[in-house]
C-alpha positions as CSV (number, residue, x, y, z in Angstrom):
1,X,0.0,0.0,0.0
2,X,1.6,2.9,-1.0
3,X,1.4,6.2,1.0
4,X,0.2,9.6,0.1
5,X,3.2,12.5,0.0
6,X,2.5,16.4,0.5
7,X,2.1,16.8,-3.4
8,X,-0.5,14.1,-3.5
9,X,-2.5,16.2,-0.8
10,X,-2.5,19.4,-2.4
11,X,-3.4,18.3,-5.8
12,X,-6.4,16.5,-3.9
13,X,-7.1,20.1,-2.5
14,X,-6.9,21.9,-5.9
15,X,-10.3,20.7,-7.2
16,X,-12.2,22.5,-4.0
17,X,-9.8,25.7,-3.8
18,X,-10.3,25.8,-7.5
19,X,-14.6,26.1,-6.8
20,X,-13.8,28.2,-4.1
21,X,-12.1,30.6,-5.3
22,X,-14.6,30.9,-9.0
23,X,-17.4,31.1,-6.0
24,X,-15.5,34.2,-4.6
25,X,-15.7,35.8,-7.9
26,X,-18.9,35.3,-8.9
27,X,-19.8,37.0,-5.7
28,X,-17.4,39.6,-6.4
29,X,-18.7,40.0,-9.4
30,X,-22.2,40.4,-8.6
31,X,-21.6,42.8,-6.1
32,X,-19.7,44.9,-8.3
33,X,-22.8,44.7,-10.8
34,X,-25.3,45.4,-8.4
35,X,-23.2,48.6,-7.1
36,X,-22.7,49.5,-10.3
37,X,-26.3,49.3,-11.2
38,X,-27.2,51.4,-8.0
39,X,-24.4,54.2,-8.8
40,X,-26.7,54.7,-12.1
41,X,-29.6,54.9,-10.6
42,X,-28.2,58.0,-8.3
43,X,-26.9,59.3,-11.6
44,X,-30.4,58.9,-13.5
45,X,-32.1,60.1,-10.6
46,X,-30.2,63.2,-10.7
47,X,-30.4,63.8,-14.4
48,X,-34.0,62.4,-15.0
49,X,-34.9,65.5,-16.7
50,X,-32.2,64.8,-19.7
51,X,-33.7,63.0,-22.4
52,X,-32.0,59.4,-22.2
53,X,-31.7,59.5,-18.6
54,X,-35.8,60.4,-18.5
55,X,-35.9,56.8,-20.4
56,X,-33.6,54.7,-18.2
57,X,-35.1,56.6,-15.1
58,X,-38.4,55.6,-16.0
59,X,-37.4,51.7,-16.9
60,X,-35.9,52.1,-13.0
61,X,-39.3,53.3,-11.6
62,X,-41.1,50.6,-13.8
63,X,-38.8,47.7,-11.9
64,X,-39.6,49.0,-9.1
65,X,-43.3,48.6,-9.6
66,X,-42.7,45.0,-10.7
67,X,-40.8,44.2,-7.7
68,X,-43.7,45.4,-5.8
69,X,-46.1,43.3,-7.5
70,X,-43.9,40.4,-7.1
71,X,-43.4,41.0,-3.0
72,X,-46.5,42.2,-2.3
73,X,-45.2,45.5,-1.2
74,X,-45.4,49.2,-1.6
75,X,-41.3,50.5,-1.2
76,X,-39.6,49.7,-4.3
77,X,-41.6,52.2,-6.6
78,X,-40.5,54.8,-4.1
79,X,-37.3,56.8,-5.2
80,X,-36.5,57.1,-1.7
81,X,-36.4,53.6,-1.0
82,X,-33.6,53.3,-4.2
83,X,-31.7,56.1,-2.9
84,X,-31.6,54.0,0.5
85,X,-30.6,50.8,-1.1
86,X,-27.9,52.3,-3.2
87,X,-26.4,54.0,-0.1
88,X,-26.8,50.6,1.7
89,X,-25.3,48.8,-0.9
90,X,-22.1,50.9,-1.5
91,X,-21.7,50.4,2.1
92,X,-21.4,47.0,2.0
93,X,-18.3,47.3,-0.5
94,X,-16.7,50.3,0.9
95,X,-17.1,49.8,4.9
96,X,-15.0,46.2,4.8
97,X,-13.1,47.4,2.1
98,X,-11.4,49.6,5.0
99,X,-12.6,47.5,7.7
100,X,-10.2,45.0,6.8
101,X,-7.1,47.1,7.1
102,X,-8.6,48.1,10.6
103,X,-9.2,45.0,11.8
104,X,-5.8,43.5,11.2
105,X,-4.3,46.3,12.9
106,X,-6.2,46.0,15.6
107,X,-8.2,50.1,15.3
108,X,-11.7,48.6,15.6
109,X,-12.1,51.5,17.9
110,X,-11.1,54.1,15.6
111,X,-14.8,53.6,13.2
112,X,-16.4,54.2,16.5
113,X,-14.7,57.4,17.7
114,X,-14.9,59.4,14.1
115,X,-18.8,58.0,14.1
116,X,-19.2,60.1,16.9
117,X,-17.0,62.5,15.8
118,X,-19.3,62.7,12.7
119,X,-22.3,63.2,15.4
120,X,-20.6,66.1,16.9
121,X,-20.6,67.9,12.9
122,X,-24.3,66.9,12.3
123,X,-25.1,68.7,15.8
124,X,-22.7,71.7,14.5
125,X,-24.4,71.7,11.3
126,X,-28.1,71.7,12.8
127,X,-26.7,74.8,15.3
128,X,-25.9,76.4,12.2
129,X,-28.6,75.7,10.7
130,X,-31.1,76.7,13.4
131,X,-29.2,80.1,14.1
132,X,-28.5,81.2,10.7
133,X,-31.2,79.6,8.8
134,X,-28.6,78.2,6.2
135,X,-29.7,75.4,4.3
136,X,-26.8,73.2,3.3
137,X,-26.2,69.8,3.7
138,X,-25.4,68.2,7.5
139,X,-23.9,65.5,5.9
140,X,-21.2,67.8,4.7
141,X,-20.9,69.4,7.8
142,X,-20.2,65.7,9.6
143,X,-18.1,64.9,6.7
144,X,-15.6,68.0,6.9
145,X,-15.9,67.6,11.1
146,X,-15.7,63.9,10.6
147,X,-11.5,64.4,8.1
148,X,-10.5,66.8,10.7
149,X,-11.2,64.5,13.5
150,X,-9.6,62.1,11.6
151,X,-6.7,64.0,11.5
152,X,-6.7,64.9,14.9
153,X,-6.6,61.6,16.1
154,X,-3.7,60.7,13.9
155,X,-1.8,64.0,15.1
156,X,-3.1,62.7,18.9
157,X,-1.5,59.1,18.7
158,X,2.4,60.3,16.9
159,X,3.0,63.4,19.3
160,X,1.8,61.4,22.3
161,X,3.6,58.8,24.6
162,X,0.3,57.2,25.7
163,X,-0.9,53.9,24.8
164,X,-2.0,53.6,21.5
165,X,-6.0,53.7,22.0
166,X,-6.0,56.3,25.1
167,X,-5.9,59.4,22.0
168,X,-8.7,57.2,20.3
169,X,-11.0,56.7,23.7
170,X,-10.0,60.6,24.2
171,X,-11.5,61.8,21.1
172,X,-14.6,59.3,21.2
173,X,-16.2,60.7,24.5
174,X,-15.3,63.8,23.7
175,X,-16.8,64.2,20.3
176,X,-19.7,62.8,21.9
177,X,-20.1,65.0,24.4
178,X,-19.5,68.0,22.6
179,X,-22.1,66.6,20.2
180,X,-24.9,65.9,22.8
181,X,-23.8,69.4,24.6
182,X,-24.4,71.5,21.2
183,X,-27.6,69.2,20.5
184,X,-28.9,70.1,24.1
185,X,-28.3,73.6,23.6
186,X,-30.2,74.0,20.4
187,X,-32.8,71.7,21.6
188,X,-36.3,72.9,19.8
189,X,-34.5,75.4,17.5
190,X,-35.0,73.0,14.8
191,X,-36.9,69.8,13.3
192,X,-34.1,68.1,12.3
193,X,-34.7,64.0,13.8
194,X,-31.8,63.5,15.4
195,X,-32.7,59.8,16.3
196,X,-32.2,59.2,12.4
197,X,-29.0,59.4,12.8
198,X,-28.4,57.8,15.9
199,X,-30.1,54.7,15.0
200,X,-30.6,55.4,11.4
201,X,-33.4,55.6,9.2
202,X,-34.1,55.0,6.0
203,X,-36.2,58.8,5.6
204,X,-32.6,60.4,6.3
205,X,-31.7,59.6,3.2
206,X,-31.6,62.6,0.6
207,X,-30.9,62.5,-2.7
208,X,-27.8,65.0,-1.9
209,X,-26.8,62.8,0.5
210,X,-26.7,59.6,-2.0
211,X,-24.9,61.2,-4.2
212,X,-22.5,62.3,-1.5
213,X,-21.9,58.2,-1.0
214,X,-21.7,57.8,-4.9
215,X,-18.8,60.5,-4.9
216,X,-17.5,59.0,-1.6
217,X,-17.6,55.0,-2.8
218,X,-15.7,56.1,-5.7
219,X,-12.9,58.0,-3.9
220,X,-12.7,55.2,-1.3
221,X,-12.2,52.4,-3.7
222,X,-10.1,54.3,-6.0
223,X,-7.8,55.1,-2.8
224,X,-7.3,51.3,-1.4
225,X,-6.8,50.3,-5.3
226,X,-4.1,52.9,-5.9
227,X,-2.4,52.1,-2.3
228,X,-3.2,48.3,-1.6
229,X,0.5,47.1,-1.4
230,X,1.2,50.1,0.7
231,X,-1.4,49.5,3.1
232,X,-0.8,45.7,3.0
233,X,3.2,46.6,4.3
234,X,1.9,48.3,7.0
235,X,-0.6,46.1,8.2
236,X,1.5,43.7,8.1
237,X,4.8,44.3,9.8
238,X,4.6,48.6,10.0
239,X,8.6,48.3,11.1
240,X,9.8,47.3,8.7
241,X,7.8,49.3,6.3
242,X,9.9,52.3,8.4
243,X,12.8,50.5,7.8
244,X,12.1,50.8,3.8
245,X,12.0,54.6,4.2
246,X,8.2,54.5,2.8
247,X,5.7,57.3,4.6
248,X,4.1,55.4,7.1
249,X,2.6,58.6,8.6
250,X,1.3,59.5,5.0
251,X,-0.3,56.4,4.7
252,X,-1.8,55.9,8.4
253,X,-3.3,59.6,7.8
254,X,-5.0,58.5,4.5
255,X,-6.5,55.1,6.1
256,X,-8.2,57.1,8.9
257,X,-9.4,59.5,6.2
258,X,-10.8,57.1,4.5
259,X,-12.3,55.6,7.9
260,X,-14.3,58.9,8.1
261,X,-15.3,59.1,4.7
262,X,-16.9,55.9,4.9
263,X,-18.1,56.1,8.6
264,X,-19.8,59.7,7.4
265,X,-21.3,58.6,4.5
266,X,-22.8,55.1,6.5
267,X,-24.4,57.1,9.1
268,X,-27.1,57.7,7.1
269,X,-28.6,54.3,7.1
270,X,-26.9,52.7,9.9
271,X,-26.6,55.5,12.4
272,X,-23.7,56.4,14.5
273,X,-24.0,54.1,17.3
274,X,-24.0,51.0,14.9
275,X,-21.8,52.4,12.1
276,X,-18.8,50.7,13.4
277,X,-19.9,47.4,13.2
278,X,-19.9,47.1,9.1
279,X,-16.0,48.3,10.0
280,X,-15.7,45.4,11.6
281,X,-18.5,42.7,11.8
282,X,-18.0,41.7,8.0
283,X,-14.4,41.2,8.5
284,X,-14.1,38.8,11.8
285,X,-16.6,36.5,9.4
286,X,-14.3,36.8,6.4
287,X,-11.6,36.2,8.6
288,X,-12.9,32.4,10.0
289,X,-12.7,31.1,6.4
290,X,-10.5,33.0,4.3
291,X,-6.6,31.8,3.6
292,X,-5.2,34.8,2.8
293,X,-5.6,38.6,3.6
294,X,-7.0,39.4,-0.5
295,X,-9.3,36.3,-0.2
296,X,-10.8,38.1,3.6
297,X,-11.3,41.2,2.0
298,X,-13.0,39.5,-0.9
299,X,-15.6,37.3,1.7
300,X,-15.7,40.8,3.7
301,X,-17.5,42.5,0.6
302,X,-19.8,39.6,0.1
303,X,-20.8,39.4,3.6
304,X,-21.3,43.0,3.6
305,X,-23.6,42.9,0.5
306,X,-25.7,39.8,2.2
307,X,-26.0,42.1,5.7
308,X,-27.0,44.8,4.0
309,X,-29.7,43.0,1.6
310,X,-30.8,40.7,4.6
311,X,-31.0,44.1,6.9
312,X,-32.9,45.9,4.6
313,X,-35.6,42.5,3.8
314,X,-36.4,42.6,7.7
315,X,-36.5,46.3,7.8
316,X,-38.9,46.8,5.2
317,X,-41.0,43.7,6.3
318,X,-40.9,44.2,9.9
319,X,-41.1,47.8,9.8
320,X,-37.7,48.2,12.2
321,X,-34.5,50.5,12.2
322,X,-32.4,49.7,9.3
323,X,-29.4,50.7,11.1
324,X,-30.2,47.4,13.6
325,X,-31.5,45.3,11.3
326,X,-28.4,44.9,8.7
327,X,-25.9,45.1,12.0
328,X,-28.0,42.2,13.3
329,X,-27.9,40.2,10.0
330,X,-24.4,41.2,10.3
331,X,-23.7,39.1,13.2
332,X,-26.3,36.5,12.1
333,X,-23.5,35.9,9.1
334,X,-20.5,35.6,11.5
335,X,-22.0,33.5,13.7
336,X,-22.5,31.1,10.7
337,X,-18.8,31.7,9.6
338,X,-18.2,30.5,12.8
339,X,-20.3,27.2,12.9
340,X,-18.7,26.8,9.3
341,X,-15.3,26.8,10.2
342,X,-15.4,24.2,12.8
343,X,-14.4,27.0,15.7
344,X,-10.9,26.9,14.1
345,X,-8.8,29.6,14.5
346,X,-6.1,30.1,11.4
347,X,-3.3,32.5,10.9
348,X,-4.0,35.1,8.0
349,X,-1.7,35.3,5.5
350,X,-0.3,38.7,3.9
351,X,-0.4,36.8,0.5
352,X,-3.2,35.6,-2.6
């Protein structure tokens, strides 16, 4: 009886990692479509009034009304409803997108502290509003509070000799408090529903404010794409990236840049107590299957897509937050990652 070597095993192993692997980007790939899809109807919706885009914007509406017919419902002929999905489904790309730099580097925290961070500019930006009776965009507001808390933190945790996560807890319950302060102060002064976007509702969603998330999407992906290897040294063994001479400050500065402009710009559905978890939730699932730290962020995408569908299905049906239904859904996936995995625990691998 002859006896199987090492070769022999991972030939027998090519067959699975082979399905596995064209499973991973199918997903990828219908993600990708359905984003895609979703970026167009923001566009269409914005230039409906143009003759071609009057056409596809109509054919949009119409699938809406079949999709009610089909479900039994009354949402999907709604614009609103579209403009809640696409912000929902871009999301699910962008949030583990970053989320899986985070997560590897162990700043799970940092999503949380520029969400409220992003709090403390939507209470500036309704102060402003209610005192001045100017009538621009709060998202904006939290966006450009939300970058230069970003940046404070970075500045906080270089120039200080303090554990790495005291600057973070620092600038978390402050933010918050200077958020709930200025919120108290200008309490009645203005119908703004501040619960929105503490819990997130689907009603906060503007059309400005998807098209903020189109713009937003687009600069995160483009960013991680342009600086993947970069970020990947980093992550990985930041040291030695020093040791190479490349900008690590330059580079930590952009990640937690792009943490805010994804954290701002997920507020809106998910609201700024949960908006952390698609940081993070998505990835800890990726991370019970995948082999390698491309394949987690691939599995951290799909997982974010399925939370984000799943969240908005009970939402809709059940009539509940949509901020705690896809965060719920969320968990619902990693605790099936989990069970799938056997309980194992594997190293991640900076490679494939």
């Amino acid at each position: 009886m002859s006896e199987k070597g090492p070769s022999d095993d991972q030939d027998a192993s090519r067959p699975d990692r082979g399905l596995r692997r064209t499973a991973e980007l199918v997903g990828i790939g219908v993600t990708g479509v359905v984003a895609v899809a979703m970026l167009g109807f923001v566009l269409l919706y914005w230039a409906q009034d143009l003759p071609v885009a009057s056409d596809l914007y109509a054919a949009f509406r119409s699938l809406g009304r079949g999709m009610d017919a089909a479900f039994g419902t009354n949402v999907f002929r709604h614009p609103i409803m579209w403009q809640s999905m696409a912000v929902g489904v871009l999301v699910g790309v962008v949030a583990p997108l970053v989320g899986s730099f985070l997560v590897h580097r162990e700043m799970a925290l940092i999503g949380e502290t520029l969400a409220h961070t992003a709090f403390a500019g939507v209470a500036i930006g309704i102060l402003v509003t209610s005192s001045t009776g100017w009538n621009g965009s709060l998202l904006l507001v939290a966006l450009v509070v939300g970058i230069l808390g970003a940046l404070v933190v970075q500045w906080l945790t270089e120039r200080t000799d303090a554990y790495g996560d005291v600057p973070i807890a620092i600038m978390l319950s402050g933010s918050f408090a200077v958020g709930t302060l200025i919120i108290s102060y200008g309490d009645g002064l203005t119908g703004v529903n501040i619960r929105g976007y503490l819990f997130g509702n689907l009603a906060v969603v503007t059309p400005e404010g998807a098209r903020v998330m189109g713009a937003l999407s687009l600069i995160v992906v483009a960013g991680v794409a342009l600086t993947y290897k970069q970020l990947l040294f980093i992550t990985f063994d930041e040291q030695a990236a020093r040791v190479a001479q490349l900008n690590v400050t330059g580079y930590n500065t952009l990640l937690v840049v792009l943490t805010a402009v994804v954290v701002v710009g997920a507020m809106q559905v998910l609201g700024v107590i949960l908006v952390a978890a698609m940081l993070v939730v998505p990835v800890a699932a990726a991370s019970q299957i995948a082999r390698s730290f491309r394949e987690t962020m691939y599995l951290a995408v799909i997982f974010g897509q399925l939370s984000v569908i799943g969240g908005f299905a009970v939402s809709i049906g059940l009539g509940l937050p949509s901020g705690g239904s896809i965060v719920v859904t969320a968990i619902a996936v990693y605790l099936a990652t989990i069970v799938g995995s056997g309980f194992s625990v594997k190293a991640i691998s900076a490679h494939g």
